[in-house]
N, CA, C and O atoms as a GROMACS GRO file, in nm:
protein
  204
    1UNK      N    1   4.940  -4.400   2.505
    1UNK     CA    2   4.992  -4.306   2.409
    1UNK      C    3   5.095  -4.219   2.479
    1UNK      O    4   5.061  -4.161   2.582
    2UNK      N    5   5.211  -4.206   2.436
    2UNK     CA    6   5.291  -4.082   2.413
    2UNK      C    7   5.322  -3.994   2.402
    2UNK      O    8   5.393  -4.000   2.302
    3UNK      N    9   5.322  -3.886   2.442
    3UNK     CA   10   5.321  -3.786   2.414
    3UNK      C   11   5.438  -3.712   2.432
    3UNK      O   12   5.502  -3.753   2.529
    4UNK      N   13   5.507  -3.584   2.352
    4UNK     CA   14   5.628  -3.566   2.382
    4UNK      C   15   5.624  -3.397   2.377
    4UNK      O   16   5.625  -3.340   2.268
    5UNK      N   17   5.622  -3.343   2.465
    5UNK     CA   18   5.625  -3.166   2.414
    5UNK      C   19   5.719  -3.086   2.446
    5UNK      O   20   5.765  -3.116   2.556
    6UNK      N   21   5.769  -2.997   2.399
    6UNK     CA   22   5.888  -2.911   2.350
    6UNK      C   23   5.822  -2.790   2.410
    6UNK      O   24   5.703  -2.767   2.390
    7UNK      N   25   5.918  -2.692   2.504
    7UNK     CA   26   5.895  -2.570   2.562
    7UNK      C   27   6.035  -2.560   2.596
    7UNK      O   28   6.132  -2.634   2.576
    8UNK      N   29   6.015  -2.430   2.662
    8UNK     CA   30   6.166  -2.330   2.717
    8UNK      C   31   6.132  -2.378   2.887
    8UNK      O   32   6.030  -2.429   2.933
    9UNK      N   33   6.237  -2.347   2.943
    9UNK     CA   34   6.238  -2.326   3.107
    9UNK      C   35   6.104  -2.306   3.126
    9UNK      O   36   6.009  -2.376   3.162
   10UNK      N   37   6.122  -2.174   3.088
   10UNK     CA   38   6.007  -2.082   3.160
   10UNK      C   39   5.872  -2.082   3.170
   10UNK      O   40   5.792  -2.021   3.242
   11UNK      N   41   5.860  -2.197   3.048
   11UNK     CA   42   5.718  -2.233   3.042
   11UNK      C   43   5.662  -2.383   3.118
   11UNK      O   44   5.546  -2.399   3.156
   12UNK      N   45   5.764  -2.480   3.129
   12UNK     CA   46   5.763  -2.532   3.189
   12UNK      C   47   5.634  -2.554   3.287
   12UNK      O   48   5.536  -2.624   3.264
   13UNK      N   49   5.656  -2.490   3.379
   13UNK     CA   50   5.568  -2.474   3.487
   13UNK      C   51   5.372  -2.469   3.438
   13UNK      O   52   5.280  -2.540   3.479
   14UNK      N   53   5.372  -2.360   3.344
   14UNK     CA   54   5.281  -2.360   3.303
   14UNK      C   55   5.210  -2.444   3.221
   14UNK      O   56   5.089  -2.448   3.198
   15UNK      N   57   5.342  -2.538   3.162
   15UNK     CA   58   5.291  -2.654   3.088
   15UNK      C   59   5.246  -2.796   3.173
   15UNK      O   60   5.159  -2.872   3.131
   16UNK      N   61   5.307  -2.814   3.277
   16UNK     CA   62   5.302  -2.863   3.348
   16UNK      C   63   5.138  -2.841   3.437
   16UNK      O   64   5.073  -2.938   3.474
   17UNK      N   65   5.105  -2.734   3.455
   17UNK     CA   66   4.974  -2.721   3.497
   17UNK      C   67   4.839  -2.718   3.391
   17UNK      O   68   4.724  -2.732   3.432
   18UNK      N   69   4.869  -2.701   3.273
   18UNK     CA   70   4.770  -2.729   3.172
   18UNK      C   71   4.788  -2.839   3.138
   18UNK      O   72   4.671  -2.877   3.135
   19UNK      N   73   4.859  -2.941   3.103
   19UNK     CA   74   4.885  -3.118   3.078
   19UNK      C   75   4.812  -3.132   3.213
   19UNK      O   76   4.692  -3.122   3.188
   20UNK      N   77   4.827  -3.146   3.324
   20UNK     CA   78   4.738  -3.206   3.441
   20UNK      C   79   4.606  -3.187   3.440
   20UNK      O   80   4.533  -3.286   3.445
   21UNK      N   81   4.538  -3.027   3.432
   21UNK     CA   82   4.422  -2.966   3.397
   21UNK      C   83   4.361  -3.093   3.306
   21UNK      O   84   4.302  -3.191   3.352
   22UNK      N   85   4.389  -3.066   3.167
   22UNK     CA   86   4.355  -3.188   3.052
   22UNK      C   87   4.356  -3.328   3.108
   22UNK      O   88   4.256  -3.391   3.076
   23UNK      N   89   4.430  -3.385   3.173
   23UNK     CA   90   4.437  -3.525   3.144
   23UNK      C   91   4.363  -3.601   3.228
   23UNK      O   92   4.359  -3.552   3.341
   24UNK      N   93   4.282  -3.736   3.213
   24UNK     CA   94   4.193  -3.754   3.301
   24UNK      C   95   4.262  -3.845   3.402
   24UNK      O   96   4.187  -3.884   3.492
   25UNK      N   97   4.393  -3.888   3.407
   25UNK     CA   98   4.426  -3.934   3.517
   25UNK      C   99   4.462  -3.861   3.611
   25UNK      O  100   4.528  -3.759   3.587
   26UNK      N  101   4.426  -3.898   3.742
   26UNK     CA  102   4.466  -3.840   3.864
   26UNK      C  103   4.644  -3.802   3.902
   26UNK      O  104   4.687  -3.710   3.972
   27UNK      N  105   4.717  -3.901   3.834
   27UNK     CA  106   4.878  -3.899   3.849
   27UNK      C  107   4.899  -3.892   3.699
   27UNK      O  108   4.900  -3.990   3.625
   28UNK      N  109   4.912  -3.793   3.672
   28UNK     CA  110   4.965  -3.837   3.503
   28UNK      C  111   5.147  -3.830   3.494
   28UNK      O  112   5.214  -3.764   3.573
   29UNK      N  113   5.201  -3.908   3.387
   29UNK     CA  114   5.339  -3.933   3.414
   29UNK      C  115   5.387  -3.795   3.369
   29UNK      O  116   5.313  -3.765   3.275
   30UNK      N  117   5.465  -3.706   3.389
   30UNK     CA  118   5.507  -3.601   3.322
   30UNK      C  119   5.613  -3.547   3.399
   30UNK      O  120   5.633  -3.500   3.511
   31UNK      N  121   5.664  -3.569   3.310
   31UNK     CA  122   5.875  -3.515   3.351
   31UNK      C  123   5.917  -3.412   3.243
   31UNK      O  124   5.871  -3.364   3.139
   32UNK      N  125   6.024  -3.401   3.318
   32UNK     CA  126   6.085  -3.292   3.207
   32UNK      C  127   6.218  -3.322   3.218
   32UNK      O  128   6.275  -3.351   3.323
   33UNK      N  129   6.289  -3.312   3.058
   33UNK     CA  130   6.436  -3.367   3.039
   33UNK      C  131   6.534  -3.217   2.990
   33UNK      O  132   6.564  -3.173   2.879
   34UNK      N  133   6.556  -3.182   3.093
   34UNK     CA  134   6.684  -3.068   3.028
   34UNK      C  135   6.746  -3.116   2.913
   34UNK      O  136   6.764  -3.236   2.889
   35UNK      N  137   6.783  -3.014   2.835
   35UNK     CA  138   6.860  -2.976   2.718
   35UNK      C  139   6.996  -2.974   2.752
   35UNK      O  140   7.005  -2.906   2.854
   36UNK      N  141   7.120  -3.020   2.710
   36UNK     CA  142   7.248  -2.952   2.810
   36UNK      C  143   7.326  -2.933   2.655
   36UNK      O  144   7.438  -2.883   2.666
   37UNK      N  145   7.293  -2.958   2.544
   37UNK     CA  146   7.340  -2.933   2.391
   37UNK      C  147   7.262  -2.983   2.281
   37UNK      O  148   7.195  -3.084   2.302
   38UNK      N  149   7.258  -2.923   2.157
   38UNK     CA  150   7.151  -2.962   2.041
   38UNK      C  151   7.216  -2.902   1.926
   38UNK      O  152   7.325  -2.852   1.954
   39UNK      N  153   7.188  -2.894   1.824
   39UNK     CA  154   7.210  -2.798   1.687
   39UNK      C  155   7.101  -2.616   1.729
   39UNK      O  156   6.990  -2.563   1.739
   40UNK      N  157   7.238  -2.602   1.737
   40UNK     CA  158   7.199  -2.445   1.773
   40UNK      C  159   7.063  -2.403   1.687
   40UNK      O  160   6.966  -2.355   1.746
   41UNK      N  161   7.064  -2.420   1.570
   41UNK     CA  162   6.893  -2.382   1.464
   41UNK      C  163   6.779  -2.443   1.569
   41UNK      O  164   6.699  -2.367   1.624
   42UNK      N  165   6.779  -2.588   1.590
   42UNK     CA  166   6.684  -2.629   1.642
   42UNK      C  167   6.622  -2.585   1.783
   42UNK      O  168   6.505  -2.571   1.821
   43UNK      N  169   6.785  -2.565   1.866
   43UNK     CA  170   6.703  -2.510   1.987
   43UNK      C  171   6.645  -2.399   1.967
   43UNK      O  172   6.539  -2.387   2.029
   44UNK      N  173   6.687  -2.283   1.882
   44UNK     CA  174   6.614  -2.136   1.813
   44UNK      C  175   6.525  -2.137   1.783
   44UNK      O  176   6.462  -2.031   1.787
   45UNK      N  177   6.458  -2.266   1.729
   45UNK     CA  178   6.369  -2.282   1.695
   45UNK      C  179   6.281  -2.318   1.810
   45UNK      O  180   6.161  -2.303   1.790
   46UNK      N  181   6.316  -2.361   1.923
   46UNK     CA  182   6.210  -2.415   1.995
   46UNK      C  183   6.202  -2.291   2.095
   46UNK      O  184   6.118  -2.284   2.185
   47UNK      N  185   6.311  -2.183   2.063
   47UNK     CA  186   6.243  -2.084   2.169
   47UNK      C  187   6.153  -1.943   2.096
   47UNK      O  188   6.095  -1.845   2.144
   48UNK      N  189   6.175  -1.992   1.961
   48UNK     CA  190   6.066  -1.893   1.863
   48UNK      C  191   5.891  -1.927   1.889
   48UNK      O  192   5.788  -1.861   1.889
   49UNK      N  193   5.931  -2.074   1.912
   49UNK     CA  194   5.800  -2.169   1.849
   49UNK      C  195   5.712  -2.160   1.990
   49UNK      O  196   5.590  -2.150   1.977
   50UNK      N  197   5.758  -2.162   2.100
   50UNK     CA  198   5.684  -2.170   2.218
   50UNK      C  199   5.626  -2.025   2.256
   50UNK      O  200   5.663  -1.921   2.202
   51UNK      N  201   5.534  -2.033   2.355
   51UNK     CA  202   5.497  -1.937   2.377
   51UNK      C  203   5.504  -1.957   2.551
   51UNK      O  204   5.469  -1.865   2.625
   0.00000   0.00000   0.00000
């Protein structure tokens, strides 16, 4: 399964340590893909929506 999650910079890190916490593999795959342009609403939206 797939999984795909949406955060800011800043959370990053912290997301990154709760996805590992949770997951029962020892190496779980988890990257992160910078943003470098989008529809301005949507990225607004993803920095309302995160915490």
């Amino acid at each position: 399964i797939q999984v795909i999650l949406k955060t800011t910079t800043e959370n990053v890190t912290k997301l990154i340590a709760r996805v590992t916490e949770l997951h029962p593999y020892e190496v779980p795959e988890i990257i992160a893909i910078e943003i470098s342009a989008g529809l301005p609403a949507y990225l607004a939206w993803i920095d309302f929506s995160t915490i």
